[in-house]
C-alpha positions in Angstrom: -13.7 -151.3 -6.7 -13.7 -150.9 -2.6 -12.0 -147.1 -2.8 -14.1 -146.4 -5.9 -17.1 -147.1 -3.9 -16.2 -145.2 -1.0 -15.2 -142.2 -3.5 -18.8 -142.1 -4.5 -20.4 -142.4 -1.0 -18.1 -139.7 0.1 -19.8 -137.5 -3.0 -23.2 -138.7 -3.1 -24.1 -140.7 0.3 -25.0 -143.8 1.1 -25.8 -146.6 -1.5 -27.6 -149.5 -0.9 -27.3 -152.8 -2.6 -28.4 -156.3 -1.9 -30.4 -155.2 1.3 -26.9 -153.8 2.8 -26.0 -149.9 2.8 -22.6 -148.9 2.0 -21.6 -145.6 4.4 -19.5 -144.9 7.0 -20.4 -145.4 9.9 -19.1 -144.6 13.7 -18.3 -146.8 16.1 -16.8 -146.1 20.1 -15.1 -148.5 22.4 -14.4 -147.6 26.1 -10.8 -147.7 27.9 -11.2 -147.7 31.3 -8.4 -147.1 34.1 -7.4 -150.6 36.3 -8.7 -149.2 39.4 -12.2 -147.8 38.1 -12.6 -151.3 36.5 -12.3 -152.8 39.4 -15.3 -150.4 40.5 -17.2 -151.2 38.0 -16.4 -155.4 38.5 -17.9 -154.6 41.9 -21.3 -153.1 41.0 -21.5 -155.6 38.5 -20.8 -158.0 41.3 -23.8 -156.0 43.5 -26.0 -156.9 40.7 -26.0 -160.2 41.5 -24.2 -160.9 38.0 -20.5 -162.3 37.6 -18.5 -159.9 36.2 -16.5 -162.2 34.7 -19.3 -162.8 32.3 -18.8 -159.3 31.0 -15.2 -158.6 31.5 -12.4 -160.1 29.5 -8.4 -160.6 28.6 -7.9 -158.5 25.4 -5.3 -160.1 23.4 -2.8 -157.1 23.8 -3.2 -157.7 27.5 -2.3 -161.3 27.3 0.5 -160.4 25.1 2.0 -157.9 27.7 1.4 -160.7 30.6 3.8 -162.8 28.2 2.5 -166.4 29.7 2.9 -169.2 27.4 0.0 -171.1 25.6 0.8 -174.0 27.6 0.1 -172.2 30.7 -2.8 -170.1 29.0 -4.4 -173.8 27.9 -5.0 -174.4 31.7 -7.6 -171.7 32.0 -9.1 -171.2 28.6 -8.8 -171.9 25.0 -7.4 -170.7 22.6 -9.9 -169.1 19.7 -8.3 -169.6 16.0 -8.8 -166.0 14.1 -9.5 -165.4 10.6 -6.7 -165.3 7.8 -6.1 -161.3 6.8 -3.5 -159.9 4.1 -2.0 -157.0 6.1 1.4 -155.8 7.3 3.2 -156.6 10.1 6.9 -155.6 11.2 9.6 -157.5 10.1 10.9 -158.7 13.2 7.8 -159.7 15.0 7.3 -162.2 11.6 7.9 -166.2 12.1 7.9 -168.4 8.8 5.0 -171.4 9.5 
């Protein structure tokens, strides 16, 4: 039904239903370099805010830093996501 939907917004437009509109829509993110976020940390800082309020460990960057949850459990915790049906590659997959 999904990809029948958006066949139809792609011909006709948006639809709206149940006070929600169907569309696409945009969205941006930002990538910033280490050493202009580290700018940017400061003038946060100069603001009298802490920029560790704003800035945060994305999960590909914990992944890379390869600590263990044990160690990780020391300084934060650990957020449970949401179950998804999608794809991943065959040797990255554990049986639970």
């Amino acid at each position: 039904m999904k990809e029948k939907l958006k066949a139809y917004v792609e011909l006709n437009g948006p639809v709206t239903a149940n006070g929600k509109v169907w569309d696409y829509f945009y969205s941006s993110s930002w990538e910033f370099q280490p050493d202009r976020l580290k700018v940017l940390a400061g003038m946060i800082a100069v603001d009298g805010l802490n920029p560790f309020e704003y800035l945060s460990l994305s999960s590909s960057a914990l992944k890379k830093l390869n600590y263990p949850d044990e160690m990780l459990s020391q300084y934060g915790n650990k957020k449970q996501g949401s179950k998804s049906f999608r794809s991943v590659k065959a040797e990255n997959y554990q049986i639970k």
